[in-house]
matplotlib code that plots the C-alpha trace (Angstrom):
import matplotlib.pyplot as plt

x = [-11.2, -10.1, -6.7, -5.9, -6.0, -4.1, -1.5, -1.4, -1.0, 1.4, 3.9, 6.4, 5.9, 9.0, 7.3, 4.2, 4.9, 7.0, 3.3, 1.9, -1.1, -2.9, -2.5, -4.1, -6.9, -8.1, -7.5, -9.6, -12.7, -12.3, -12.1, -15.3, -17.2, -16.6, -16.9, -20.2, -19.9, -16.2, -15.6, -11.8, -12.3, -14.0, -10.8, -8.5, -10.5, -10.0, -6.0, -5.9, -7.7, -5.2, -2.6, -2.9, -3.7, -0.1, 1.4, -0.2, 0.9, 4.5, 4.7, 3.7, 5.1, 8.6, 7.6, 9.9, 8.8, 11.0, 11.7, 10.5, 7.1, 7.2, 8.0, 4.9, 2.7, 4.1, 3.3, -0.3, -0.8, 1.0, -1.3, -4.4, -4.1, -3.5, -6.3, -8.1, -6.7, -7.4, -10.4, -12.5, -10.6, -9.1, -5.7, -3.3, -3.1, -0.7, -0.7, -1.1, 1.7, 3.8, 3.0, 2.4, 5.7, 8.4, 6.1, 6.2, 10.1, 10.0, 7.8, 10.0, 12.8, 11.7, 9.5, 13.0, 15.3, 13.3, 10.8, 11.7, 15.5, 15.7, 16.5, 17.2, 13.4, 11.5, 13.2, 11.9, 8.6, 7.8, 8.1, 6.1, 3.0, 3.2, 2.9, 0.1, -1.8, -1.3, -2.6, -5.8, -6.2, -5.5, -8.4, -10.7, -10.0, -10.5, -13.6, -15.4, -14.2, -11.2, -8.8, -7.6]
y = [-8.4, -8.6, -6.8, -8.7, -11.9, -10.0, -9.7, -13.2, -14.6, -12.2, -12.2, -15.0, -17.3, -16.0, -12.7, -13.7, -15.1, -12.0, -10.2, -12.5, -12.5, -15.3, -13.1, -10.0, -12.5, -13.1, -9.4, -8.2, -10.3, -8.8, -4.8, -6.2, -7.5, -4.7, -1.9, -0.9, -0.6, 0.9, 3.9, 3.6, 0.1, 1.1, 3.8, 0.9, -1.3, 1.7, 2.1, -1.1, -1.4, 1.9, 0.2, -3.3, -1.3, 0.7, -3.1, -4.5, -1.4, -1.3, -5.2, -4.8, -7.8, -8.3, -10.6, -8.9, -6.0, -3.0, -3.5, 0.2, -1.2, -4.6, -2.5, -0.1, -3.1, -4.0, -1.3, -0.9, -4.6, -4.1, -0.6, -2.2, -5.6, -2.9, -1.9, -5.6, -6.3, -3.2, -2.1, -5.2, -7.6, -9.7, -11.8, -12.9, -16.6, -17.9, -14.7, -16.4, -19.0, -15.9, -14.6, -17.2, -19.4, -16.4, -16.1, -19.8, -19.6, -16.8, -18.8, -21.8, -19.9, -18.5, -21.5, -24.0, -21.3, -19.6, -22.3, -26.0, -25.5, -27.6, -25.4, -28.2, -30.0, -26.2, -24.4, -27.4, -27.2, -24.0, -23.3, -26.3, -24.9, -21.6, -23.5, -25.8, -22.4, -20.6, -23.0, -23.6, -19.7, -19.7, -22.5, -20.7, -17.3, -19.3, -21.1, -17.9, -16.2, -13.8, -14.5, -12.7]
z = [-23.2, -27.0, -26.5, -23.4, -25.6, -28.7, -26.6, -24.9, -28.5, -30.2, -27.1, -26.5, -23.5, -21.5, -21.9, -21.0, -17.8, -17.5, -17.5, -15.2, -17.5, -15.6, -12.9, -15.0, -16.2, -12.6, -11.6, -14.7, -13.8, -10.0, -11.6, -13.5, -10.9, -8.7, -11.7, -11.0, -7.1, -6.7, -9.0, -8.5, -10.1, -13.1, -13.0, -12.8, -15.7, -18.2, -16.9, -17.7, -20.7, -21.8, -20.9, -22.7, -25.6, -25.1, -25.0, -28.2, -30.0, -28.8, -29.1, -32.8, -34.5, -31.8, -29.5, -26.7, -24.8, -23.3, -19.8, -19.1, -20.7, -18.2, -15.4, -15.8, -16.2, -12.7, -11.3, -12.1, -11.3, -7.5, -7.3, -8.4, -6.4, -3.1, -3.8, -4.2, -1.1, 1.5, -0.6, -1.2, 1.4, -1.6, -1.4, -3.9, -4.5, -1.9, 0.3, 3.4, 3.0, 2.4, 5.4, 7.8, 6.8, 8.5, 10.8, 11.9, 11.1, 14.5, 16.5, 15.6, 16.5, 19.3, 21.4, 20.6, 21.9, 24.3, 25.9, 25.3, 24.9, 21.5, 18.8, 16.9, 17.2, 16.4, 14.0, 11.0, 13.3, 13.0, 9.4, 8.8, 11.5, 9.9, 6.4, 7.4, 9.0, 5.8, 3.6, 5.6, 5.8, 2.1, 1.5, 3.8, 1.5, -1.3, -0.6, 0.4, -2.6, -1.4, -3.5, -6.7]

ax = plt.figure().add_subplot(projection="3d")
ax.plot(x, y, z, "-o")
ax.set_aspect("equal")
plt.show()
């Protein structure tokens, strides 16, 4: 996408990882691959084409953008990556540890307070179980190809 790299190399780094264009890389090659199958992903891959466009022009020579213009960009990203995930069964990188960590942090919680009487012993246990489960999960996702 020729814009999509215009505006990785006119926009400072602190705005760049602002964009999370790494992130929009990975999600662009996912609209593509799914473009032809899913008509609200060929929608998406034109909003987003639009929408890089809109950036590159506002940017114009600043390497800043507006905040209203980063938040916009957010959105569409959290909108289209819903879809990625309930649509085509796609996670973000790191999804699972995100979940599975509180998860473990209850469980942790609960099975030293609740079952074995030593709060002290669970609650750095379970964190690190629910860790260790989301990072498996997260290989699994990521060896079968179901992550963003």
């Amino acid at each position: 996408m020729h814009v999509f790299e215009k505006l990785s190399k006119s926009l400072s780094a602190k705005a760049a990882r602002r964009l999370h264009l790494s992130l929009w890389e990975r999600i662009i090659t996912r609209l593509n691959s799914f473009a032809s199958d899913c008509e609200k992903c060929g929608q998406y891959r034109d909003q987003v084409r639009h929408s890089f466009q809109d950036l590159v022009n506002a940017s114009g020579g600043e390497r800043e953008l507006s905040k209203a213009m980063i938040n916009a960009n957010q959105r569409l990203k959290n909108e289209i990556v819903g879809h990625l995930h309930h649509g085509h069964g796609l996670v973000v990188e790191g999804y699972y540890i995100a979940t599975c960590l509180p998860l473990g942090v209850l469980f942790g919680f609960a099975l030293g307070l609740l079952v074995f009487k030593n709060i002290a012993l669970w609650m750095p246990l379970g964190p690190a179980i629910g860790a260790i489960i989301g990072a498996v999960r997260g290989a699994y996702a990521k060896s079968k190809g179901l992550t963003i």
